[in-house]
Every structure is written in C-alpha cells, then in structure tokens.
C-alpha atoms as a printed R data frame, in Angstrom:
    type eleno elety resid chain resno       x       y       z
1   ATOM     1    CA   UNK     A     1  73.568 103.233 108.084
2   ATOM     2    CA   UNK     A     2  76.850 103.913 106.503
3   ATOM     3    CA   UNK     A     3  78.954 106.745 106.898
4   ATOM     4    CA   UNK     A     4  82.501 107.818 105.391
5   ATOM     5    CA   UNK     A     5  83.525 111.256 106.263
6   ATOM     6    CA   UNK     A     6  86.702 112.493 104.620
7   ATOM     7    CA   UNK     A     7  88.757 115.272 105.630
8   ATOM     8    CA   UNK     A     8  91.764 116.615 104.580
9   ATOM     9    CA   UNK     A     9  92.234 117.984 101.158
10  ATOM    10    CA   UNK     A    10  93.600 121.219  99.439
11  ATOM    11    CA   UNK     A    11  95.639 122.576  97.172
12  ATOM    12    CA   UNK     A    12  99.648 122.234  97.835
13  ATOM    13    CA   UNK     A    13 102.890 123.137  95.835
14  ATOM    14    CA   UNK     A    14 104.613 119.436  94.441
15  ATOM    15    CA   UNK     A    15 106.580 118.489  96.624
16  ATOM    16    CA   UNK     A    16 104.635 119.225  99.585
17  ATOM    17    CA   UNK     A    17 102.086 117.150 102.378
18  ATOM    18    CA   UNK     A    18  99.151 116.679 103.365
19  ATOM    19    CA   UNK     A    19  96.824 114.389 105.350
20  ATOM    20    CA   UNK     A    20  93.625 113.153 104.926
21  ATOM    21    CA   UNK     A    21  91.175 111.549 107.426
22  ATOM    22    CA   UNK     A    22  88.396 109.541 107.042
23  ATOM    23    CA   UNK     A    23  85.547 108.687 109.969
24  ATOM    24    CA   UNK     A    24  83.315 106.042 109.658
25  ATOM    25    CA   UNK     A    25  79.807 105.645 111.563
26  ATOM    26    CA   UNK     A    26  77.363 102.211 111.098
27  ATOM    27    CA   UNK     A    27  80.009  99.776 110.601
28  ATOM    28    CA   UNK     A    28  81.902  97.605 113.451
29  ATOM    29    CA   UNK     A    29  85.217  99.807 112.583
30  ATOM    30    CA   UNK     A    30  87.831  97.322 114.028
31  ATOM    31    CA   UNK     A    31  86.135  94.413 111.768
32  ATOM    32    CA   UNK     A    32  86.511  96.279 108.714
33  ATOM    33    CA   UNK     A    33  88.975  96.710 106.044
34  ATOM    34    CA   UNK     A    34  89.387 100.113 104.802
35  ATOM    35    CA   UNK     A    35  90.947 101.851 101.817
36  ATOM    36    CA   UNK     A    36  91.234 104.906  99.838
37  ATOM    37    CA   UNK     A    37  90.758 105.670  96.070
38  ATOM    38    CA   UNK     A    38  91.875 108.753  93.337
39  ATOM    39    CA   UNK     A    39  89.528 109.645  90.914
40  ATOM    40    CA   UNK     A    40  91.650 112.061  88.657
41  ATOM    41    CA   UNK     A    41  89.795 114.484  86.266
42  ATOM    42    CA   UNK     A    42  88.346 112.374  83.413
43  ATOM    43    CA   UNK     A    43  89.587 108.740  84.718
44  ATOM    44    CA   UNK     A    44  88.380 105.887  86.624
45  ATOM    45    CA   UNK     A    45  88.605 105.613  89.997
46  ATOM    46    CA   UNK     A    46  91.484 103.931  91.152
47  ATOM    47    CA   UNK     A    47  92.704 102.256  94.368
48  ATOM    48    CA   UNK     A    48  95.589 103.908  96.026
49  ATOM    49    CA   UNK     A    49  96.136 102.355  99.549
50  ATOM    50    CA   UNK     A    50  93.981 100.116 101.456
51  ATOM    51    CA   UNK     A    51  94.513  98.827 105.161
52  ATOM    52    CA   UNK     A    52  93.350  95.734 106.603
53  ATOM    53    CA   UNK     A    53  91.119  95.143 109.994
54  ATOM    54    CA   UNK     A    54  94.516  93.360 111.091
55  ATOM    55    CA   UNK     A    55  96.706  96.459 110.266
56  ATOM    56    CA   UNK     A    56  98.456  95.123 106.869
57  ATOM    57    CA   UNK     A    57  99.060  97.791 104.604
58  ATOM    58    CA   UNK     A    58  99.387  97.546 100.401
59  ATOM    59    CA   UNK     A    59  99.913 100.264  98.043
60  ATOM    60    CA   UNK     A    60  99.600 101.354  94.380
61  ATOM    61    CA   UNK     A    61 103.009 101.690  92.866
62  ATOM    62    CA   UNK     A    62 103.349 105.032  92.012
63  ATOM    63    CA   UNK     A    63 102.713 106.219  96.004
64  ATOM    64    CA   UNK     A    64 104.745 103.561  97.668
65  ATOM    65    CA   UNK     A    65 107.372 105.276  99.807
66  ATOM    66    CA   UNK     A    66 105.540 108.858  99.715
67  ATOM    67    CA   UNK     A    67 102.287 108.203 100.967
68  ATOM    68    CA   UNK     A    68 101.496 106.161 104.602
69  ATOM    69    CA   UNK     A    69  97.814 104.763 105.550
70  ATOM    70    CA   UNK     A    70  97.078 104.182 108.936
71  ATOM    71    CA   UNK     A    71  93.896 103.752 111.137
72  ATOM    72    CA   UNK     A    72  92.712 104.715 114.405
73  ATOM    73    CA   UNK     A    73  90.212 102.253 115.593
74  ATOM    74    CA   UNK     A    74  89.459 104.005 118.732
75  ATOM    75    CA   UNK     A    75  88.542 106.923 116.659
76  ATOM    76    CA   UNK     A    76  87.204 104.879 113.813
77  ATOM    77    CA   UNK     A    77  89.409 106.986 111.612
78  ATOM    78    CA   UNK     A    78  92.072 106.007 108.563
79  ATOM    79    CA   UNK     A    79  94.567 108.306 107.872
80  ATOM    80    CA   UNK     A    80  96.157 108.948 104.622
81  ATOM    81    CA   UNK     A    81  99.461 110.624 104.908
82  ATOM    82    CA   UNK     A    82 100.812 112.104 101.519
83  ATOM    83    CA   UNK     A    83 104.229 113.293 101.617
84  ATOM    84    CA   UNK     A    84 106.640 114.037  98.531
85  ATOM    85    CA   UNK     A    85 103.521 115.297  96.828
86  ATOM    86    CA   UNK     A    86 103.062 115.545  92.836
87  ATOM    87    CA   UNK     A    87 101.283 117.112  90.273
88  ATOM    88    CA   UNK     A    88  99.921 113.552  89.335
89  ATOM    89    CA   UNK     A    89  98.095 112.778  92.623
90  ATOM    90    CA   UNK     A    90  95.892 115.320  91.834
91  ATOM    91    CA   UNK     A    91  92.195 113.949  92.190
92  ATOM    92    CA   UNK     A    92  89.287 113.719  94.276
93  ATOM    93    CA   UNK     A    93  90.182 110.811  97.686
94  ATOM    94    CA   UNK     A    94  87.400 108.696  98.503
95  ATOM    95    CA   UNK     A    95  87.081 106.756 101.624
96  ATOM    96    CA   UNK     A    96  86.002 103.774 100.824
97  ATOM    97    CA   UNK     A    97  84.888  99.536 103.273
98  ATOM    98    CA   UNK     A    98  82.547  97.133 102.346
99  ATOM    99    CA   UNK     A    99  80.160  95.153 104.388
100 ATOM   100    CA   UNK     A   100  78.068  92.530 103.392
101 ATOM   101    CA   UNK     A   101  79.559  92.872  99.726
102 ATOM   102    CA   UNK     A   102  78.404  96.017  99.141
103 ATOM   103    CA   UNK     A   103  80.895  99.312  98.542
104 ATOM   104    CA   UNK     A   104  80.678 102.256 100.713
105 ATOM   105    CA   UNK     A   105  82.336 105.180  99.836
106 ATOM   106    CA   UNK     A   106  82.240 108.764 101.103
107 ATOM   107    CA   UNK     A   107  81.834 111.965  99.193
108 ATOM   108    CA   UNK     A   108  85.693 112.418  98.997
109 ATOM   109    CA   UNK     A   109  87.891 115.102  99.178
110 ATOM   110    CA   UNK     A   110  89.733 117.206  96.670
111 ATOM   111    CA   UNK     A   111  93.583 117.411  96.293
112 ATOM   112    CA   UNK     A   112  94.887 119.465  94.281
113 ATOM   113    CA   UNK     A   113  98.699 119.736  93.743
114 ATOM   114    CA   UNK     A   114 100.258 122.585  91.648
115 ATOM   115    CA   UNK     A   115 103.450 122.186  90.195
C-alpha cells in the first residue's frame, strides 16, 4: 500500500523558511517521480515543484528561485525547501507520485505565512 507522509509545516513571518519532508512507504522510491502541490484556501490544487526518478527538477513560476526540491532516495524522502517566504504560499503541501496511473497523495501539511 501507499504511503506519503509529510512533515514540515507552520506558521512563519514573509520573508522567512521552512522545509518540508515527505516519506514514502509501498512504492519502489528510486523508480518514482515525485512532486508537491498547494491547495490555497478556496482554490484548486496546484502543482508547485515536482522531481524526477532521474533527479530533474521543474517549478511553478511564482517559486522559482525561492523554493528548492530535492530527494533522498536512501531515505525515500523529498524535500521541499521554501526560502524567501510569502504571504501567497500560504496553503496546505501535499506530497504527491503515481504508480500504475493512479495519484497518491498524502494528507499534507499546513503553511501558513503571515505578513
């Protein structure tokens, strides 16, 4: 079975960091392509920064140059650092792979940043 855990989230003054981590269990971790997603209050859920099993790296726009994702496939963890933090990355992060062509995602973690 499928398992995203993500860790990570708070509440930070703009301008601030944070990390987040996800771990995944059930899924050949090195195989897999991995990303994370925003869900802001009363919007869709939106990609943010996704990281392939090879290690290539894309990014929304509005994060490229503050935010950094990264995995760990020894740990089976992806990292999301967020540096430069605003008020408009506020959402719920949610780890997300697929296998088979079906979506995973975990419960996600909260970020809240105050201006």
């Amino acid at each position: 079975q499928v398992q995203l855990g993500e860790t990570g989230g708070g509440t930070v003054q703009a301008g601030e960091s944070l990390r987040l981590s996800c771990h995944a269990i059930g899924i050949n971790f090195r195989l897999h392509n991995m990303a994370w997603y925003r869900q802001a209050p009363g919007q869709e859920r939106v990609l943010v920064a996704a990281i392939s099993s090879q290690g290539t790296t894309t990014y929304t726009d509005s994060v490229k140059g503050r935010f950094t994702i990264s995995r760990d496939n020894v740990r089976r963890t992806v990292l999301l650092q967020m540096d430069e933090l605003k008020t408009e990355d506020t959402g719920v992060y949610y780890c997300n792979t697929q296998r088979q062509g079906r979506d995973f995602w975990g419960k996600g973690t909260l970020v809240t940043v105050a201006s």
